[in-house]
C-alpha positions in Angstrom: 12.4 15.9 -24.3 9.0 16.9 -23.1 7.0 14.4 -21.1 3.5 16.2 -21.9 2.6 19.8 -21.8 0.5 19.8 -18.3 3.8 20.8 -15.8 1.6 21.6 -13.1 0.4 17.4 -13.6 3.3 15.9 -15.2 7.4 16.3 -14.5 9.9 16.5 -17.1 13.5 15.8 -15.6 14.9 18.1 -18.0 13.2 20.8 -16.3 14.8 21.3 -13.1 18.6 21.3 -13.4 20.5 20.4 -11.0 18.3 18.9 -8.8 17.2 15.1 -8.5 13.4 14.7 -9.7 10.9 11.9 -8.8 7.6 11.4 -9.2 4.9 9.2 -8.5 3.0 7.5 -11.9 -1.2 7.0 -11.8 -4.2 7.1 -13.8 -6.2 9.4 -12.0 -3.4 10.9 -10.6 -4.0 14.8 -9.8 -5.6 13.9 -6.5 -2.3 12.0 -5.1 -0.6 13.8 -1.9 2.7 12.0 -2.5 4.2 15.1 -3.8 3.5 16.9 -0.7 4.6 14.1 1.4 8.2 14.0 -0.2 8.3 17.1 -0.3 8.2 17.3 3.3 10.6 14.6 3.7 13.3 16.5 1.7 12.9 19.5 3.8 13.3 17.7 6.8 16.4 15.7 5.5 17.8 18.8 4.0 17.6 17.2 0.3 17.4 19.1 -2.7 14.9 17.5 -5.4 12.3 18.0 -7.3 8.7 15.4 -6.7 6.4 15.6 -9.3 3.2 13.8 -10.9 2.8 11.9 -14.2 0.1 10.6 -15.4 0.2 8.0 -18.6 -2.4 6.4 -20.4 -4.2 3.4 -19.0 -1.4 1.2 -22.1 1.3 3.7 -21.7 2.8 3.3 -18.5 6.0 1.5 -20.1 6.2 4.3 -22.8 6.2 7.1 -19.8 8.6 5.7 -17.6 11.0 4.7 -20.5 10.8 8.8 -21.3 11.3 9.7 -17.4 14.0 7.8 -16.9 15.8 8.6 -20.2 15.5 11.8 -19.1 17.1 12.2 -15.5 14.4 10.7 -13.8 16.1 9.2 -10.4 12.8 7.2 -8.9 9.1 6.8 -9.4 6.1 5.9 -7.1 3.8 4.0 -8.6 0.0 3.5 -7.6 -3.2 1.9 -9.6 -3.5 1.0 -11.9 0.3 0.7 -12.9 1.9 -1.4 -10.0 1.7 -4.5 -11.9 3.1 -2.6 -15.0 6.2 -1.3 -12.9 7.1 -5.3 -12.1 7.2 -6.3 -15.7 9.3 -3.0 -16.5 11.8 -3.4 -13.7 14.8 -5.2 -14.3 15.3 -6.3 -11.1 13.2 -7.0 -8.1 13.9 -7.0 -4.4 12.5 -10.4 -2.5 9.4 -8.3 -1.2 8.5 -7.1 -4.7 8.6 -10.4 -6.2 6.5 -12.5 -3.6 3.6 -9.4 -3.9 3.8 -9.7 -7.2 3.7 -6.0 -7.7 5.8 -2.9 -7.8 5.4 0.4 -6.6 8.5 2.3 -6.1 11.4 2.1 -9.2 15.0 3.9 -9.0 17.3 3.6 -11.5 21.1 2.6 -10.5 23.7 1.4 -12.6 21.9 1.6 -15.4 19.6 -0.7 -13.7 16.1 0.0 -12.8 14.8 -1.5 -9.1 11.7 -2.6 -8.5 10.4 -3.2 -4.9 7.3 -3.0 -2.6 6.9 -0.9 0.3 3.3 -1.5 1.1 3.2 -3.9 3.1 6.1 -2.4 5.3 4.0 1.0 5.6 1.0 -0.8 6.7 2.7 -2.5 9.5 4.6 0.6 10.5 1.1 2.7 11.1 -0.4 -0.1 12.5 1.9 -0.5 14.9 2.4 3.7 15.0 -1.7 3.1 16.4 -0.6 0.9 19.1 -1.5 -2.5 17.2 -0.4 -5.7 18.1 0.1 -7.7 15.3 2.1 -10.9 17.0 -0.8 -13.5 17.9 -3.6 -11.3 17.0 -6.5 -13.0 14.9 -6.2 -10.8 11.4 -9.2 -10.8 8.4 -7.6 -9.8 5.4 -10.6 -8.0 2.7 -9.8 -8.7 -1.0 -7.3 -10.7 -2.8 -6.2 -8.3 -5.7 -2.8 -6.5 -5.6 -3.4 -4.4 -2.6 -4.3 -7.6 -0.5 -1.1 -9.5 -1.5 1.3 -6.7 -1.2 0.5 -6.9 2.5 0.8 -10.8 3.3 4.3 -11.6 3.2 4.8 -8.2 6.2 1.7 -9.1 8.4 2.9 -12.9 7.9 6.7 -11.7 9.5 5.3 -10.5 12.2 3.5 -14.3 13.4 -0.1 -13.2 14.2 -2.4 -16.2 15.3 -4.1 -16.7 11.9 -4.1 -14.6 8.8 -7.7 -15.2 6.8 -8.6 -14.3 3.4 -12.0 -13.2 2.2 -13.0 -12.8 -1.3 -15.8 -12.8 -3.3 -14.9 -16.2 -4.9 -12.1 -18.4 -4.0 -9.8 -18.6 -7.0 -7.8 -15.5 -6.0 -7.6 -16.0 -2.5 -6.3 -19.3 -3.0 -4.0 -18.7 -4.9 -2.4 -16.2 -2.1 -3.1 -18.9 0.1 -0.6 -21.5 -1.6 1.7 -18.7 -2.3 2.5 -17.9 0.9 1.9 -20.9 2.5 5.9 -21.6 3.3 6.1 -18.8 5.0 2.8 -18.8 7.3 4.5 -22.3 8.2 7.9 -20.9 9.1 6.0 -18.7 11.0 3.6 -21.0 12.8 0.5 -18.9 11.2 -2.5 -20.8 10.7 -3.1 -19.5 6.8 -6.9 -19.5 5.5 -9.2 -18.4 3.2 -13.2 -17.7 3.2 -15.3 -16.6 0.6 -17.5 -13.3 1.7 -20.5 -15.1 1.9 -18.8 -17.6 4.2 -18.3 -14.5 6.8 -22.4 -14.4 7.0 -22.1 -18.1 8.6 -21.3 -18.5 12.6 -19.7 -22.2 12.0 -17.9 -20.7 9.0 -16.3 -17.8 10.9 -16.1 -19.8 13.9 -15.1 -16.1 15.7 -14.7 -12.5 15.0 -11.1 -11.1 14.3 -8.9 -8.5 16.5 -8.1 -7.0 13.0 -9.7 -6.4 10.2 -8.2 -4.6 6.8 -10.0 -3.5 3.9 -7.8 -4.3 1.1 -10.7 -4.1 -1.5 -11.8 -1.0 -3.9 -15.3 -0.9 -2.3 -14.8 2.5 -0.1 -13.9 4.4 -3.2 -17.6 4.0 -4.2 -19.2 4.3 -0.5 -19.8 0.3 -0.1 -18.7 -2.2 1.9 -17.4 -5.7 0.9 -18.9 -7.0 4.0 -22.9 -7.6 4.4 -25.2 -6.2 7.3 -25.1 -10.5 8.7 -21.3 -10.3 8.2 -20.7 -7.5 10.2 -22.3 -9.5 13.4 -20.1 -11.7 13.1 -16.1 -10.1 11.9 -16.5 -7.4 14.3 -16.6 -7.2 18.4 -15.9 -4.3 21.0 -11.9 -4.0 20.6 -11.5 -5.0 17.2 -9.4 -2.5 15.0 -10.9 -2.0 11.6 -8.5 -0.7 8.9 -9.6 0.6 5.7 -6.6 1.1 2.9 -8.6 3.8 1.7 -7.6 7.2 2.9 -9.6 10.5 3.2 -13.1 9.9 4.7 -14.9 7.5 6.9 -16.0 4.8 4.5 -19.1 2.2 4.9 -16.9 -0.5 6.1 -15.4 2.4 8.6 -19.0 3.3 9.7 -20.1 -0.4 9.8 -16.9 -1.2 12.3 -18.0 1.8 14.4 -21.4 0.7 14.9 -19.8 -2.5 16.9 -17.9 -0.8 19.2 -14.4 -0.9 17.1 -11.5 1.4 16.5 -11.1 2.4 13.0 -8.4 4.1 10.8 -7.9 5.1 7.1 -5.1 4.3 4.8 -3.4 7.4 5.2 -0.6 6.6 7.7 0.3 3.6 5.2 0.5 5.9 2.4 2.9 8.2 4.5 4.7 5.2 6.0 5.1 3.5 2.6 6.6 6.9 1.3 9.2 7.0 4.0 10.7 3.3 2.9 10.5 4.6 -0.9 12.3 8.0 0.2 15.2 6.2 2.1 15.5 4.0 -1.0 16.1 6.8 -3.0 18.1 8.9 -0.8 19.4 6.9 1.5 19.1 4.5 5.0 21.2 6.6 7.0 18.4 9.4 6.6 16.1 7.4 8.5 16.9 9.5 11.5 16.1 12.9 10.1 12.2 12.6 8.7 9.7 12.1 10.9 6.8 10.3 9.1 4.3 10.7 12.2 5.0 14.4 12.2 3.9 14.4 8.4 1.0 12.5 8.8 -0.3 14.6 11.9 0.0 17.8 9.0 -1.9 15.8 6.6 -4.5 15.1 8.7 -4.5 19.1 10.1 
């Protein structure tokens, strides 16, 4: 069975006998660094296998991983714009996967595929990694799409003061709002929502944040989601401004920066989100053997 004819891109299990093969599934996809971060897991756990790139049409996802997994194929990473593909073609889902409503690691076991979500767990990890305190800390949340509400549920766990959501119309963010409304309220989380415009307005604000995460696609294209009058009032000296994007300094970066906060890219959640996904895979009681810090710190070298 061949996958495609691109080996450099694409992985075909029957390729590489005798060792386990993952991949990670995208549309673009030849830019990802997830095969070098496995990679570097495995050697640090001692693990022999085989991490690889596919990259199926914008309708083909299903078709792909059908073929990958018929083939060999032990576990896939999944990443835009497939995650919400991957739900609908696992048969089960762990608790975290269901509540973000999106997928974006698979393993097959039992004849089973697994679905689950290790966003949200990777963004807390390098948050915290940066010396963040999430527990009673005031946190903005940017966007409502997929990336925003694979993070809720693990910033939520963690019982900041208030979690906010800001997006460019309501609908979306209320809907997150009522979905994880239970557990802000278990967790004594005041649970809100703002449109981006609202952000402009002092009595609408009411006061800037201590975190502030950019879960929206606007740094892929150099913009911000927030406005010039917005900025003035999210941001203060201290805040930490986190962009999911990874790989430059973005305008929301450079906007943060000019108010006297810290800032990071998405990288260490992509690294940390890896980890959980590799353990998955390979197994918990490797937890001790990688070293996702030391990975990043070569990443970013």
């Amino acid at each position: 069975m061949t996958l495609n004819a691109t080996p450099d891109l694409h992985t075909d299990p029957s390729l590489f006998s005798g060792k386990d093969v993952y991949a990670v599934a995208g549309n673009p996809i030849s830019h990802s660094k997830s095969p070098t971060i496995h990679q570097s897991f495995a050697e640090q756990a001692q693990q022999s296998m085989h991490y690889g790139r596919l990259q199926p049409e914008l309708d083909g996802f299903v078709k792909v991983a059908k073929s990958f997994f018929a083939a060999g194929g032990k576990g896939m990473n999944v990443t835009v714009p497939f995650k919400l593909d991957a739900q609908v073609f696992a048969d089960q889902l762990t608790d975290r996967a269901r509540l973000a409503g999106a997928v974006n690691t698979l393993w097959i076991q039992d004849g089973k595929i697994y679905g689950d979500n290790t966003d949200g767990a990777g963004l807390v990890r390098d948050l915290l990694a940066q010396g963040i305190d999430i527990h009673a800390a005031r946190i903005l949340l940017l966007g409502a799409g997929g990336a925003a509400r694979g993070v809720i549920g693990p910033l939520l766990e963690l019982s900041p003061k208030c979690l906010v959501i800001a997006n460019r119309s309501t609908a979306k963010a209320d809907e997150l709002v009522k979905l994880f409304a239970d557990l802000a309220a278990r967790k004594e989380v005041a649970l809100g929502l703002r449109t981006l415009a609202d952000l402009e307005d002092i009595q609408k604000t009411s006061h800037s944040f201590d975190l502030v995460i950019n879960a929206t696609a606007a740094g892929l294209t150099d913009e911000s989601p927030l406005s010039e009058a917005a900025v003035m009032q999210v941001f203060k000296p201290g805040s930490f401004a986190y962009d999911m994007v990874y790989g430059k300094t973005t305008a929301f970066m450079k906007q943060a920066l000019q108010r006297g906060a810290r800032i990071s890219d998405g990288l260490g959640m992509l690294v940390e989100q890896a980890a959980d996904a590799f353990l998955l895979w390979r197994g918990a009681e490797l937890a001790n053997k990688i070293d996702p810090r030391t990975v990043l710190a070569k990443l970013r070298s």
